[in-house]
N, C-alpha and C positions, 0 to 999 in steps of 0.2 A: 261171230256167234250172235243169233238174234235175241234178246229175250223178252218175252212177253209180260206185259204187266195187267194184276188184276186191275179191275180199278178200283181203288183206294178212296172212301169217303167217311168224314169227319162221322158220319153216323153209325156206318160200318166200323170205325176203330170203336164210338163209345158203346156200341150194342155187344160188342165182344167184352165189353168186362161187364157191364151189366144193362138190362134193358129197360132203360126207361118211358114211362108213360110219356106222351107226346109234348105235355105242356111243360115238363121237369127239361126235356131234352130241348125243346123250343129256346128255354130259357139260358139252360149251358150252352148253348150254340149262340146264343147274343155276345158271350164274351169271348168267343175263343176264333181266333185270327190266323190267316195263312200267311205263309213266309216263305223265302227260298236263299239257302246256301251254297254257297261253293265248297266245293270235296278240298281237304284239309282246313274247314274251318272247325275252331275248336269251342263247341255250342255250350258246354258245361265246364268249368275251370275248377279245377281240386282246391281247398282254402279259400272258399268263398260260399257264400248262404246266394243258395238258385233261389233266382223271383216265377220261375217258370215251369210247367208242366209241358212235353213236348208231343205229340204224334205223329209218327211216320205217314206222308201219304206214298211218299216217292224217293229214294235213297235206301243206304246201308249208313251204320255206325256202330265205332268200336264204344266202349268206355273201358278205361283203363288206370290204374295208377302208374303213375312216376316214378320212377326205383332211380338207385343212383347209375347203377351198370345196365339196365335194361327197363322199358315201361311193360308191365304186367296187365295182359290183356286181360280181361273176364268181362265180357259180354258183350255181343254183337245184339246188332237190333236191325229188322227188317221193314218194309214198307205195314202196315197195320199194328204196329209198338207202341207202345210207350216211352219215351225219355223222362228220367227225372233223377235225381240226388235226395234219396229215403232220408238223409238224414235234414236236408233242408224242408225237403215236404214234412215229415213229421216233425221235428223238432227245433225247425226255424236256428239249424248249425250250418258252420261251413262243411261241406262236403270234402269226400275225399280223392272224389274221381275227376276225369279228362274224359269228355264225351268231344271224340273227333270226327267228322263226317270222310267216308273214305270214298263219297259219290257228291258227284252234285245232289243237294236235299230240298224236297218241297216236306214243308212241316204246318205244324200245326199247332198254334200255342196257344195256352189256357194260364193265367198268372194265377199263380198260387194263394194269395192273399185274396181273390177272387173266387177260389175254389173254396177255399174254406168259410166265407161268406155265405157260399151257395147252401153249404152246408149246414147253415145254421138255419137258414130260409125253409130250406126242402129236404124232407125225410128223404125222397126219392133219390136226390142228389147226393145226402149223406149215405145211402145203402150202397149207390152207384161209388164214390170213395171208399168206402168199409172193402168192396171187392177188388178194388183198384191194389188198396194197401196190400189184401191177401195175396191176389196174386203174383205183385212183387216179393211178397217172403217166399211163396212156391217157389222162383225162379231164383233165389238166392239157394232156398234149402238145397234143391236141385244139381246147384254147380258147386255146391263145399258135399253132396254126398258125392257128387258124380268123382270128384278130383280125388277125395276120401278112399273111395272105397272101389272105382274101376281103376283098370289099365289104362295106359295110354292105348293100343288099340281098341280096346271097347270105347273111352270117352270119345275116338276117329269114328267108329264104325256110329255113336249115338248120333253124334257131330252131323254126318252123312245122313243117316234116318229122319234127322229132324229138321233138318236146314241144309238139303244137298244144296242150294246155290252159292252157300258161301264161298266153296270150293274155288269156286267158278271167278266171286267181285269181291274177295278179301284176299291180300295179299298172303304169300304162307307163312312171313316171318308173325304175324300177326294170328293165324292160325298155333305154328307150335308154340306161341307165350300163351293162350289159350286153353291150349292141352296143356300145359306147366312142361311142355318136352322141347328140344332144341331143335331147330331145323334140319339135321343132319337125321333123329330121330325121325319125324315125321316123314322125311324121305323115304327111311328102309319101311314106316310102316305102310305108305302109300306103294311100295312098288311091290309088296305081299300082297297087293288086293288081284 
């Protein structure tokens, strides 16, 4: 299977959360550098304070905790994301998650103690942060209402709606800890479609 990529640019991820005037954006773009990973590196470590803010330009990634009998997926990330550990960006704690690359990753790093710098500098830069943080709470509320209150086939059929490629470059064990259902389940629900 071939697939195609858009192209992915540090100004296209920061204009999706918010859109800065040229010289606010001139200035974030001085500090923030590209990198590339190997698929099973593991970019974010649970019990530790991240120095880092990440941007997908090029890969997938899970994050996940650590459970004794199984790692508990909740949240993949695509090429145009975000990576980060909410608790070390806002409150300078260790984290609780495992962000593993499940593709070779071209990223994009911005250090944190540098963002928040920015922030003190430039309005534009703090408005640009203020929507970064919201939209991370959106995509938290999102996956405690989705687990909450759908199905396991409806949270398959959103899954599908919203990110058909994962299907496709996430394995499924890593799929059904996502939905909270077992692999056996997400089989009978995939072969009802």
């Amino acid at each position: 299977m071939i697939r195609l990529y858009i192209a992915v640019t540090i100004e296209r991820i920061l204009d999706q959360i918010y859109v800065l005037p040229e010289a606010s954006k001139t200035l974030m773009l001085s500090y923030i550098t590209a990198d590339s990973f190997q698929k099973g590196h593991i970019l974010l470590k649970a019990d530790r304070v991240e120095k880092a803010v990440y941007f997908i330009k090029k890969g997938i990634v899970r994050a996940f905790a650590p459970q004794a009998e199984q790692d508990v997926t909740f949240w993949f990330g695509e090429e145009g994301e975000t990576i980060l550990s909410m608790k070390s960006y806002v409150a300078n704690e260790k984290g609780y998650e495992n962000v593993e690359l499940l593709e070779d990753c071209e990223l994009f790093e911005l250090k944190i103690d540098m963002l928040h710098k920015l922030y003190n500098q430039d309005i534009h830069i703090a408005n640009w942060g203020r929507r970064l943080a919201e939209k991370e709470l959106l995509k938290i509320e999102n996956r405690v209402v989705s687990t909450e209150l759908l199905s396991a086939k409806k949270r398959y059929d959103s899954l599908l709606e919203n990110s058909p490629g994962l299907i496709q470059r996430v394995p499924l064990k890593y799929i059904a800890s996502y939905l909270s259902i077992t692999q056996v389940s997400l089989s009978r629900i995939r072969k009802e479609k």
